[in-house]
C-alpha positions as CSV (number, residue, x, y, z in Angstrom):
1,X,170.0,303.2,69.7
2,X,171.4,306.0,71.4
3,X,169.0,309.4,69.7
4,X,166.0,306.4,70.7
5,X,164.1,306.8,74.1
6,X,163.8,304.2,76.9
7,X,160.5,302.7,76.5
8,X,158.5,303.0,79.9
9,X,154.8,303.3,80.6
10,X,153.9,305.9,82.9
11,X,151.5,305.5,86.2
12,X,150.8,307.2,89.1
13,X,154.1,309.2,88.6
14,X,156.1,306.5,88.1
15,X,158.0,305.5,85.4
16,X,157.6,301.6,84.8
17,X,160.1,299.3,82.3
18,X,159.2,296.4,80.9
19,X,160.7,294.0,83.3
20,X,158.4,291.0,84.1
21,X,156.9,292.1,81.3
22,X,156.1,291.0,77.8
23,X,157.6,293.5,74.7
24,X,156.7,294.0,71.0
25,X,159.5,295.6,68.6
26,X,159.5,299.0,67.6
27,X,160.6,299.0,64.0
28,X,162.4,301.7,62.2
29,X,159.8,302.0,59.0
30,X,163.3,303.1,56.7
31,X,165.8,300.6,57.5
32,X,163.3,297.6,59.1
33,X,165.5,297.4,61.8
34,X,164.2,297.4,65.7
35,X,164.7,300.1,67.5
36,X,163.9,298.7,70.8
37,X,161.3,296.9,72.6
38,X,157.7,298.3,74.2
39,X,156.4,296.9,77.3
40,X,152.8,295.9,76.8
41,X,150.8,296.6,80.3
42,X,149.5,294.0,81.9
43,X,145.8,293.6,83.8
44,X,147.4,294.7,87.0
45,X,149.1,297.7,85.0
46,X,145.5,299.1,83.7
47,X,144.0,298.7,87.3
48,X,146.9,300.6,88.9
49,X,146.3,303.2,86.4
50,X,142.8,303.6,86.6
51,X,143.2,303.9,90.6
52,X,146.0,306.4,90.1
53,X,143.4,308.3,87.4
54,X,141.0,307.8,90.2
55,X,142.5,309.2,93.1
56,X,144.4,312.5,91.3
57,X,141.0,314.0,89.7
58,X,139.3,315.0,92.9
59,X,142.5,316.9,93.5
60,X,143.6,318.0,90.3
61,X,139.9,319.4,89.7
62,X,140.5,321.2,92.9
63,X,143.7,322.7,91.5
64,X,143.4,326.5,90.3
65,X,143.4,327.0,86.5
66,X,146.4,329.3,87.2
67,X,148.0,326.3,88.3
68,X,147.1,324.1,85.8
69,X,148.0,326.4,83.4
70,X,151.6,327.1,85.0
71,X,152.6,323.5,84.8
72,X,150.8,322.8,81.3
73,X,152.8,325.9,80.0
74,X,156.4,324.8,81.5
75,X,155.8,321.1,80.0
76,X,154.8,322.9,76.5
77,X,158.4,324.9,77.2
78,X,160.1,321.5,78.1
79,X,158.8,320.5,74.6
80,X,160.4,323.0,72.4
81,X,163.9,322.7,74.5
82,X,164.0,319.6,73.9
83,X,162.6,319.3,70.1
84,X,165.6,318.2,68.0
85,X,165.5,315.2,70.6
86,X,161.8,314.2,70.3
87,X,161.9,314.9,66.4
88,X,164.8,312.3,66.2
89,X,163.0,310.4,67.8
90,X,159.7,310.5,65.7
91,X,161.3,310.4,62.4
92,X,163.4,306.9,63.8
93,X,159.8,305.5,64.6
94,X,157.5,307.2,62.6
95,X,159.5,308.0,59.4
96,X,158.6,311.4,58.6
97,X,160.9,313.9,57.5
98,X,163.0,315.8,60.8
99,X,161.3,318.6,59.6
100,X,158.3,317.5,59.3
101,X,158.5,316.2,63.1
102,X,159.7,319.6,64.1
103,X,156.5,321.1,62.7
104,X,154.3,318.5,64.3
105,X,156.2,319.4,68.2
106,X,155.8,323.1,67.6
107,X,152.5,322.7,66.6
108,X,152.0,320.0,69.8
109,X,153.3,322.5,72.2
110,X,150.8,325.4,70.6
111,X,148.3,323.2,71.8
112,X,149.0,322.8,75.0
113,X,149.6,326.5,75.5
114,X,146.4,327.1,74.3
115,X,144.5,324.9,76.5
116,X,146.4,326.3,79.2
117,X,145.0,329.6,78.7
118,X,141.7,328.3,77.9
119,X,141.3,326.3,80.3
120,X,141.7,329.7,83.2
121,X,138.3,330.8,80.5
122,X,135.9,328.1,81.4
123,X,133.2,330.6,82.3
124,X,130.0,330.0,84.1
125,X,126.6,332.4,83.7
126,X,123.8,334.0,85.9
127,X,120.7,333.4,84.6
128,X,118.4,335.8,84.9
129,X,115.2,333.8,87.0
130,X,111.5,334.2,86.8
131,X,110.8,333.4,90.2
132,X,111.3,336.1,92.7
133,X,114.3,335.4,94.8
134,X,115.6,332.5,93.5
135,X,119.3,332.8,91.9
136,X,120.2,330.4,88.6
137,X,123.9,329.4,88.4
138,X,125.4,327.6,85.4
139,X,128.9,326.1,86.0
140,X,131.2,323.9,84.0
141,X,132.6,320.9,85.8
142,X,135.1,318.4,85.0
143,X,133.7,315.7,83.4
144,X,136.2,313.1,85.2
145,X,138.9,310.7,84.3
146,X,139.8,309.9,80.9
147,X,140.6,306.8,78.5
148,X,142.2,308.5,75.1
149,X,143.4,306.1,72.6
150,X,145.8,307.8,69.7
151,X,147.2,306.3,66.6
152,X,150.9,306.1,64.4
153,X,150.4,308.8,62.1
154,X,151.0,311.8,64.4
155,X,152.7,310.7,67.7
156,X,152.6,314.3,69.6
157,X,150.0,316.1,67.8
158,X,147.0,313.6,68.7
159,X,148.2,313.0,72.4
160,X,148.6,316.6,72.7
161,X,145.1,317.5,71.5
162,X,144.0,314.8,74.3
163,X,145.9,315.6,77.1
164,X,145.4,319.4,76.8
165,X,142.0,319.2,76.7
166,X,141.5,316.6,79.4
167,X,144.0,318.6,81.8
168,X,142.7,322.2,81.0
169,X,139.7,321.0,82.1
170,X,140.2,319.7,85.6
171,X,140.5,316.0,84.6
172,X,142.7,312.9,85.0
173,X,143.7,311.2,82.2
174,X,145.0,307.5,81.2
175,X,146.8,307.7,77.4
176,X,147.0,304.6,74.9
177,X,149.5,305.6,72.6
178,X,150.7,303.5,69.3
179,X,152.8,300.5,70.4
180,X,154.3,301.5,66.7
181,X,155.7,305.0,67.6
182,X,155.9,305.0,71.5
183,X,158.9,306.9,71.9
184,X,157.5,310.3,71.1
185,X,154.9,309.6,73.7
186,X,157.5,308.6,76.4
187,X,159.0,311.6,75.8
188,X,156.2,314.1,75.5
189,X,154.9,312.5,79.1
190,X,158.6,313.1,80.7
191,X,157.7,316.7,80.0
192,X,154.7,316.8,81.9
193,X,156.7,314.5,84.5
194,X,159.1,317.4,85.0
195,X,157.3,319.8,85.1
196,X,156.0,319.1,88.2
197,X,152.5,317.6,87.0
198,X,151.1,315.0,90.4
199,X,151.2,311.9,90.6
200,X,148.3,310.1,88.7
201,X,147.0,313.1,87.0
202,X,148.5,311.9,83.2
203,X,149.2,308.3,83.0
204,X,150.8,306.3,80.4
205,X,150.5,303.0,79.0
206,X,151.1,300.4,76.4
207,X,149.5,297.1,74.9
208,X,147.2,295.5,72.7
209,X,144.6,297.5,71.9
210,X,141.5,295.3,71.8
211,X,142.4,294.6,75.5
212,X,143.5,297.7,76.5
213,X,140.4,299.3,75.5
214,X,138.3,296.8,76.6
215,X,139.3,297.0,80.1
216,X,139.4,301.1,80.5
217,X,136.3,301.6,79.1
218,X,134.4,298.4,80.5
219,X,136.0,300.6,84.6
220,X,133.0,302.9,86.3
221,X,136.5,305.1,87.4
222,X,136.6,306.2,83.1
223,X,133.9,308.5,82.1
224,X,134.8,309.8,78.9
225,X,136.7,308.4,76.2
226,X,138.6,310.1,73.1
227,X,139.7,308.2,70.1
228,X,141.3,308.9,67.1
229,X,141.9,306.5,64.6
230,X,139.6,303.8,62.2
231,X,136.0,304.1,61.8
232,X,135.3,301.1,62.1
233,X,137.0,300.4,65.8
234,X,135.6,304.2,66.6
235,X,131.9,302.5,66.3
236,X,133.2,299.5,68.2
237,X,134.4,302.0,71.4
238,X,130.9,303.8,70.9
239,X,129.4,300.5,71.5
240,X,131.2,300.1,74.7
241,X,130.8,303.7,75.7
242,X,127.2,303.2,75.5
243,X,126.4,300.8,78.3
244,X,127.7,302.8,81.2
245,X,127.0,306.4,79.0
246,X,130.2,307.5,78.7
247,X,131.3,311.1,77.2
248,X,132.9,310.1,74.2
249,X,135.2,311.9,70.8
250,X,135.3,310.1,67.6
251,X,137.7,311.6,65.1
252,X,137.6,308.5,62.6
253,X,138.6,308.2,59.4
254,X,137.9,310.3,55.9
255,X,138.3,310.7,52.4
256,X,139.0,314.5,51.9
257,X,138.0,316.1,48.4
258,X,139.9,318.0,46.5
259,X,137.5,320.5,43.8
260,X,139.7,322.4,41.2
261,X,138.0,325.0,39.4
262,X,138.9,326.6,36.1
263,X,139.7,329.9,37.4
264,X,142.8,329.0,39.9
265,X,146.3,329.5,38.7
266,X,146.6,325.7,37.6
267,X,150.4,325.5,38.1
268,X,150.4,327.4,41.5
269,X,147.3,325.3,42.6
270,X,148.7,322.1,41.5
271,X,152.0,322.7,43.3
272,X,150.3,323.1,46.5
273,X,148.2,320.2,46.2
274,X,150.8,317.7,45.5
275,X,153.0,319.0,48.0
276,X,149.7,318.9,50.3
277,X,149.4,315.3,49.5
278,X,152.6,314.0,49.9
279,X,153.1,315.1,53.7
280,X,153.8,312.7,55.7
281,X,153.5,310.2,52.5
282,X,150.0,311.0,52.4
283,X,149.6,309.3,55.8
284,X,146.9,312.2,57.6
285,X,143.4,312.3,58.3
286,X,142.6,315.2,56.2
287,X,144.7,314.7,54.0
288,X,143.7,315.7,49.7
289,X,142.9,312.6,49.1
290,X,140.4,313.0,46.0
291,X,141.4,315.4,43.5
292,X,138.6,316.7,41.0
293,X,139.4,319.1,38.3
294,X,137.3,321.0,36.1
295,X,137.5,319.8,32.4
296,X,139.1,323.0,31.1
297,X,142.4,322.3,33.2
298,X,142.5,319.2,34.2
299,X,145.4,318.2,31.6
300,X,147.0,321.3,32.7
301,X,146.8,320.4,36.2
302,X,147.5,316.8,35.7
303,X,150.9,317.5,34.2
304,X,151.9,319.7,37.0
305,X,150.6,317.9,39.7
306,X,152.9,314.6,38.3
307,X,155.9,316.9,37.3
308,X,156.1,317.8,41.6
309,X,155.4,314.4,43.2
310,X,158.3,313.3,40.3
311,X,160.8,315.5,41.8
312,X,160.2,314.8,45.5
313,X,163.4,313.6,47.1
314,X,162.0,310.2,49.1
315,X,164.6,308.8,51.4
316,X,165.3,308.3,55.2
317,X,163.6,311.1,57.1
318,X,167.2,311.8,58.6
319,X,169.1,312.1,55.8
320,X,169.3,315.9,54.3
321,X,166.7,317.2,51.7
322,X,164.3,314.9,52.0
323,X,161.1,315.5,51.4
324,X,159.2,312.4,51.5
325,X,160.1,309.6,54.2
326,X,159.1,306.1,54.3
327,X,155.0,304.7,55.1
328,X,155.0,304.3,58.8
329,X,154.5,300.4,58.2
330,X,154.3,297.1,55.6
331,X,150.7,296.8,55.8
332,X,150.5,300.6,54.0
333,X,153.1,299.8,51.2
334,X,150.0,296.6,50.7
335,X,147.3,298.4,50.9
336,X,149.1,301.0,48.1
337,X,149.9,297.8,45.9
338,X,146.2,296.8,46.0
339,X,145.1,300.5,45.1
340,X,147.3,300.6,41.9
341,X,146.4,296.9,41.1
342,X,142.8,297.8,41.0
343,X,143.8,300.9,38.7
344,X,145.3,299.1,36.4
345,X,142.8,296.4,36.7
346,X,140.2,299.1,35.3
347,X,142.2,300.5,32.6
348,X,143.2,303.5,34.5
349,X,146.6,305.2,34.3
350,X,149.6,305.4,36.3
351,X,151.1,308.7,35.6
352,X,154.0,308.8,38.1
353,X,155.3,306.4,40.7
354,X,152.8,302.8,41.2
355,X,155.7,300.9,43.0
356,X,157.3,300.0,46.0
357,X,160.8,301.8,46.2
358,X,163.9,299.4,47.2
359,X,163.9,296.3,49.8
360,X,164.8,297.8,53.0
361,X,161.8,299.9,54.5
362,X,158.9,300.7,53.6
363,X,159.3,302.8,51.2
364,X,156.6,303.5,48.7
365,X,156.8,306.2,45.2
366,X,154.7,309.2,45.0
367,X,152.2,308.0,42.7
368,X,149.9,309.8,40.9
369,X,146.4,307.7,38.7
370,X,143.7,308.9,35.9
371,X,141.8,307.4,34.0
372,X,139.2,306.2,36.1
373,X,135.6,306.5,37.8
374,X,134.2,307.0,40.9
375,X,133.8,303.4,41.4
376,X,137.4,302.6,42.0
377,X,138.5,301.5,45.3
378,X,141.1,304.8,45.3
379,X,137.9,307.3,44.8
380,X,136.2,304.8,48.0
381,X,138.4,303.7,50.1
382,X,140.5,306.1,52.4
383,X,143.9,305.2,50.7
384,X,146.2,306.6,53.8
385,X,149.0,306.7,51.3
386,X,151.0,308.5,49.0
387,X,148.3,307.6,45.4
388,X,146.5,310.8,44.1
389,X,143.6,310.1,41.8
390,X,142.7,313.3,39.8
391,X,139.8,312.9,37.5
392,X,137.7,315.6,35.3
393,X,134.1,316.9,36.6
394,X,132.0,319.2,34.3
395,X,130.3,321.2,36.5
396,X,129.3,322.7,39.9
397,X,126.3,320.8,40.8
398,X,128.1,317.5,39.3
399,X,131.2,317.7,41.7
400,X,129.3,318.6,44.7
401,X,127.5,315.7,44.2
402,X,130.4,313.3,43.6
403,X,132.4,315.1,46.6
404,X,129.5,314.4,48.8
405,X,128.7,310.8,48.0
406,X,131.2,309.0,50.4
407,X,129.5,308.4,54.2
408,X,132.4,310.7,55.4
409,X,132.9,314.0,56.1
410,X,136.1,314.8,58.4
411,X,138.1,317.7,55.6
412,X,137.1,318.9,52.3
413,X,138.7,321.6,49.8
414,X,138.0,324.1,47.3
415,X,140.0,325.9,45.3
416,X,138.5,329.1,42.9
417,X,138.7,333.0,42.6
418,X,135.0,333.3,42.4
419,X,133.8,335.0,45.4
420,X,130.3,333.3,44.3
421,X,131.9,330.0,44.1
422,X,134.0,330.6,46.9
423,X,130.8,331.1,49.1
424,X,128.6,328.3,47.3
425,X,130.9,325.5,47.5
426,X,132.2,325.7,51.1
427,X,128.0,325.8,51.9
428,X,127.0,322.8,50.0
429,X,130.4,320.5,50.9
430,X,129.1,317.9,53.7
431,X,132.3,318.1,56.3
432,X,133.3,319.0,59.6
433,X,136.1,321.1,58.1
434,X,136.5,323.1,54.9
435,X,139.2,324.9,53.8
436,X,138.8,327.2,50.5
437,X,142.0,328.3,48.8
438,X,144.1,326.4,51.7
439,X,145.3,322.8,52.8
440,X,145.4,324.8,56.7
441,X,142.5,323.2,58.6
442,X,144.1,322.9,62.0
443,X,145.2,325.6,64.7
444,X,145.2,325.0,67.9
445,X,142.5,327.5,68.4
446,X,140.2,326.1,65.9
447,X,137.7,323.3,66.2
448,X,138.7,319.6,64.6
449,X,136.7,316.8,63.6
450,X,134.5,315.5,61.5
451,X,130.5,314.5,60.4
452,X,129.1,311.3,59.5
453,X,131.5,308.4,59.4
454,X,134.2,310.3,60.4
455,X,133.0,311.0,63.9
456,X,131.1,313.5,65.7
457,X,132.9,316.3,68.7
458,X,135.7,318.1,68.3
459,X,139.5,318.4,69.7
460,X,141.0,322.0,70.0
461,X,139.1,325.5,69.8
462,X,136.6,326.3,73.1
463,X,135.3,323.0,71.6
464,X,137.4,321.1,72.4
465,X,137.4,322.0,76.0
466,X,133.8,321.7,76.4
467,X,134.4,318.1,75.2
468,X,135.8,317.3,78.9
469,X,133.4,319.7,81.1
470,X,129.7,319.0,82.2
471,X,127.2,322.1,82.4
472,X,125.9,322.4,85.8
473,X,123.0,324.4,87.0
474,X,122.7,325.5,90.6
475,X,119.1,326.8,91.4
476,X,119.5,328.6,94.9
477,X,115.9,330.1,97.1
């Protein structure tokens, strides 16, 4: 497809094609049709990219931050010259709306501006000594090369978040990316290609991701590894990690609450939580995912919540007006079937949507359930989907209870005009993030990730950064 990128992994500077290689489809998630075909790396593939990774951090930690920072900020400017391209290219693989994609790149090339600033602000101290003569030093070092493995649902935001960090710092890094949206990568490393990034510095590759990750992090060259994605294979890496004690960043999974109190404009509220929901088919980590609403508007908010996902335009993230695209793959539209099923299985209600929409794609309806408990797999299980479950709650110290019973804790949200609740409910939610009177939990400047099952360090803010450096002291006499 011409607006589709060649698929090429990238090591040691070199872009490599799959010749000699074996492929997997890429699949358009609208039509079902292949887009093209991703090498997957082979053995000899990962070793030449963990020697490449090897040999560039010595020299890349060497590099100034100035310069660092001048080649990070011309490949975030390569970025947004070339957006309408990559966004093309996203929706095609990925399936979100274009202008969705275009949010996601502007907000991918913010980060990487950001670290490349930062990273010119990794600041030692002189610590004052109590020994006469003797002079205390602390330094931050690169921590050294890097294994970050990213997932489907945001192509450039998650490898951005990686790759800025990693490079602000000093270090080398090798990048998994989704063999289900690889295109967006491709061309997010052909940025960093031309703008003059060395050889080995950022690497590229593709395949199966038991064995990929087996055999990066099982190398003495890796020593820190970044993962976003399930949290049950983010336990799995720690395991691995922990044998040669490798640096590691788990942003794993979670099952964001939603707490509606009865003071909010209902109407205004529930208009900005379904459209909340529904981005990028409800297909985000912190995304609302469990909506609780206080007994004196929950009808209220109900109705209007199921009035706007009714009226989103779903359709081929290309096509005009859009507002909804396709789930990124078949095993989502299952896993939405089994969600409803067990609604309806329990009595519950399906107030809007509950079906799979045509027989090309993979198209699901905005679909919105009541009628249920907290026992439900929809209130357990991270539904990664476009199903909202809104149920009643009575009181404060009931919801905080019921929003803090899951073992995650990666976004929560609170919506009031109390400045008392306001206060007391973003103290007593269990997460990593908490927005209040907002669905915006992530700038590039701020810290991301979660608690508890849903991971532990964080990806963007000073954070971030430290994430990739070690803390030296130098004692001199």
């Amino acid at each position: 497809m011409a607006d589709y990128s060649t698929l090429e992994m990238y090591i040691d500077g070199r872009f490599v094609n799959g010749q000699g290689r074996t492929a997997q489809p890429v699949l358009n998630p609208a039509t079902g049709k292949v887009l093209a075909e991703v090498p997957q790396g082979t053995t000899a593939d990962l070793d030449e990219a963990l020697d490449a990774a090897r040999r560039a951090f010595p020299l890349w930690a060497a590099t100034t931050a100035l310069e660092r920072s001048n080649i990070m900020r011309r490949a975030a400017a390569l970025i947004r010259e070339r957006i309408q391209h990559i966004a093309t290219v996203m929706t095609l693989e990925q399936g979100k709306p274009v202008a969705e994609s275009l949010g996601e790149l502007n907000h991918a090339a913010d980060v990487i501006d950001w670290y490349a600033e930062e990273g010119k602000r990794t600041y030692g101290r002189v610590v004052p000594s109590r020994v006469p003569g003797v002079r205390m030093i602390v330094t931050q070092e690169p921590v050294g090369p890097v294994a970050a493995f990213t997932p489907w649902n945001f192509p450039a935001l998650t490898p951005c978040r990686k790759i800025g960090g990693a490079l602000a710092a000093g270090c080398s890094i090798i990048l998994r990316a989704s063999e289900e949206v690889p295109g967006t990568a491709v061309e997010i490393i052909r940025a960093f290609h031309d703008a003059g990034l060395p050889a080995g510095v950022l690497n590229l590759v593709f395949g199966k991701a038991t064995v990929v990750s087996t055999h990066l992090i099982a190398s003495p060259v890796i020593r820190k590894v970044s993962f976003t994605g399930s949290t049950e294979v983010g336990k799995h890496l720690t395991r691995l990690c922990a044998d040669d004690l490798k640096r590691t960043t788990m942003e794993l999974g979670g099952h964001g609450p939603v707490i509606i109190f009865d003071d909010v404009d209902v109407e205004a509220t529930a208009t900005m939580a379904a459209l909340g929901k529904y981005r990028n088919a409800g297909q985000v980590c912190v995304s609302p995912t469990r909506f609780f609403v206080q007994e004196a508007v929950h009808d209220r908010f109900l109705a209007r919540f199921s009035e706007v996902a009714r009226s989103l335009k779903v359709g081929n993230g290309l096509d005009e007006g859009v507002q909804m695209g396709p789930l990124a793959n078949l095993r989502r539209v299952e896993a939405m079937e089994a969600f409803v099923q067990d609604v309806r299985d329990r009595g519950g209600k399906v107030e809007v949507g509950g079906a799979r929409r045509g027989n090309d794609g993979c198209f699901y309806d905005p679909t919105v359930v009541s009628g249920i408990d907290d026992t439900a797999s929809i209130m357990i299980d991270e539904p990664f989907g476009p199903v909202a479950p809104i149920v009643p709650f009575a009181d404060f110290d009931e919801v905080v209870r019921r929003a803090n019973s899951l073992p995650y804790g990666l976004a929560a949200y609170a919506f009031s005009t109390s400045a008392r609740r306001v206060a007391d409910i973003g103290a007593a939610l269990q997460s990593g993030m908490v927005g209040i009177n907002t669905f915006a939990v992530s700038q590039p400047e701020t810290p991301f990730g979660g608690i508890l099952d849903s991971g532990y360090g964080s990806e963007g803010g000073t954070e971030g950064l430290q994430a990739y450096l070690n803390t030296k002291l130098t004692s001199t006499g």
